[in-house]
C-alpha positions in Angstrom: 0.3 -16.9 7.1 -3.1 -16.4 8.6 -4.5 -19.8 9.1 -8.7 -20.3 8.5 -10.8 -19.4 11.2 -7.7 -17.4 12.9 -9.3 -14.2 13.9 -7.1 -10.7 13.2 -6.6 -7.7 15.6 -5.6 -4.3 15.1 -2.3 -3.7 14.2 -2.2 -7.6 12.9 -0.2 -7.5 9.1 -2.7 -9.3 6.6 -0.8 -12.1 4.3 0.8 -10.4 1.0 -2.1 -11.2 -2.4 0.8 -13.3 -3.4 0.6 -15.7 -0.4 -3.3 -15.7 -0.4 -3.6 -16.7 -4.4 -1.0 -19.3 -3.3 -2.7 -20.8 -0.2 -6.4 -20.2 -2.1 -5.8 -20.6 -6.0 -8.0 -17.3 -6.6 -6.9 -15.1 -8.7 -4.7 -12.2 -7.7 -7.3 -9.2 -9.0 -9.5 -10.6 -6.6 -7.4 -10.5 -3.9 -6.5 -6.9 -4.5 -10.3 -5.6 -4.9 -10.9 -6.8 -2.0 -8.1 -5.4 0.0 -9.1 -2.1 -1.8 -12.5 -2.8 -0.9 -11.4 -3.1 2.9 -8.7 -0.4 2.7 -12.2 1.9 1.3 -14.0 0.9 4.6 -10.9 2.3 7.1 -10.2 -1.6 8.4 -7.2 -1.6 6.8 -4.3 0.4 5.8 -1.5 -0.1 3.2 2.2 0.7 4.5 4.0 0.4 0.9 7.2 -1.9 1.4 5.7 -3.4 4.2 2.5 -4.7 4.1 -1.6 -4.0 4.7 -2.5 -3.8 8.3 -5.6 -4.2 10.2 -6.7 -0.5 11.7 -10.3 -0.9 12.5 -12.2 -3.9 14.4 -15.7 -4.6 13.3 -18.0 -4.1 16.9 -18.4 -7.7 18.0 -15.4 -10.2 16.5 -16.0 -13.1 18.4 -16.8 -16.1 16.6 -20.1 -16.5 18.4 -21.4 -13.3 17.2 -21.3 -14.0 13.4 -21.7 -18.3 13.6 -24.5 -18.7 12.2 -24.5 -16.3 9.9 -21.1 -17.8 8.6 -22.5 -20.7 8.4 -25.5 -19.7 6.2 -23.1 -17.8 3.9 -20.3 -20.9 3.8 -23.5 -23.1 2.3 -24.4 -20.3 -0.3 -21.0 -20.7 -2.9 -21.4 -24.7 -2.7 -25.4 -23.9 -4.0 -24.4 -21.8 -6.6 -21.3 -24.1 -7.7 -23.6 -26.6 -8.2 -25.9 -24.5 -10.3 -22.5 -24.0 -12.4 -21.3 -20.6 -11.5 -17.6 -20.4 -11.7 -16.2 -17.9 -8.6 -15.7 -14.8 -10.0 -19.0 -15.1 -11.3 -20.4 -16.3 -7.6 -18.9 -13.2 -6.3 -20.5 -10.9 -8.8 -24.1 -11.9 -8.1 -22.9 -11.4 -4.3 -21.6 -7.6 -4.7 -24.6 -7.0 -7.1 -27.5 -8.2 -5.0 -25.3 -6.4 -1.6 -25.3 -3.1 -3.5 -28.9 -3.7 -4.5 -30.3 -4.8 -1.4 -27.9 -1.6 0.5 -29.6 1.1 -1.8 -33.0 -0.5 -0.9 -32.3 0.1 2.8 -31.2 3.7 2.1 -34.1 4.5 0.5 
């Protein structure tokens, strides 16, 4: 199992949706969007019978590069827990204001 913070390479087999809902307690539909979701983007590939794999690298991986943006987003969930939003509904608001906010820079 992929521990937290452990970063993945190419060619590195991401844990099975069983093992994540196990080790997270999210539910498994959300699991699988967002494999499909990263599948869609080419960073990773499903082999049936064996696994999803990790094809593509994002340009700078090192922790470094994305602290304190991680950071930022880590304090976000916890704020909007508190305002009472359950995670599937945290998540929502998150792809709907993403989608928003990448059609805005499109146009």
């Amino acid at each position: 199992m992929v521990e937290e913070g452990d970063l993945l390479r190419e060619g590195d087999r991401l844990p099975t949706v069983k093992e994540v809902v196990a080790h997270l307690a999210i539910n498994a539909n959300t699991v699988l969007k967002a494999y499909r979701e990263l599948e869609c983007e080419g960073l990773v590939a499903a082999r049936p019978g064996v696994g999803t794999f990790v094809t593509a690298m994002l340009t700078d991986t090192s922790p470094a590069a994305y602290g304190p943006l991680r950071l930022e987003l880590q304090r976000r969930p916890a704020e909007a827990r508190r305002a009472g939003l359950d995670d599937e509904s945290i998540e929502a608001l998150f792809m709907t204001t993403f989608r928003t906010t990448a059609q805005e820079d499109i146009a």
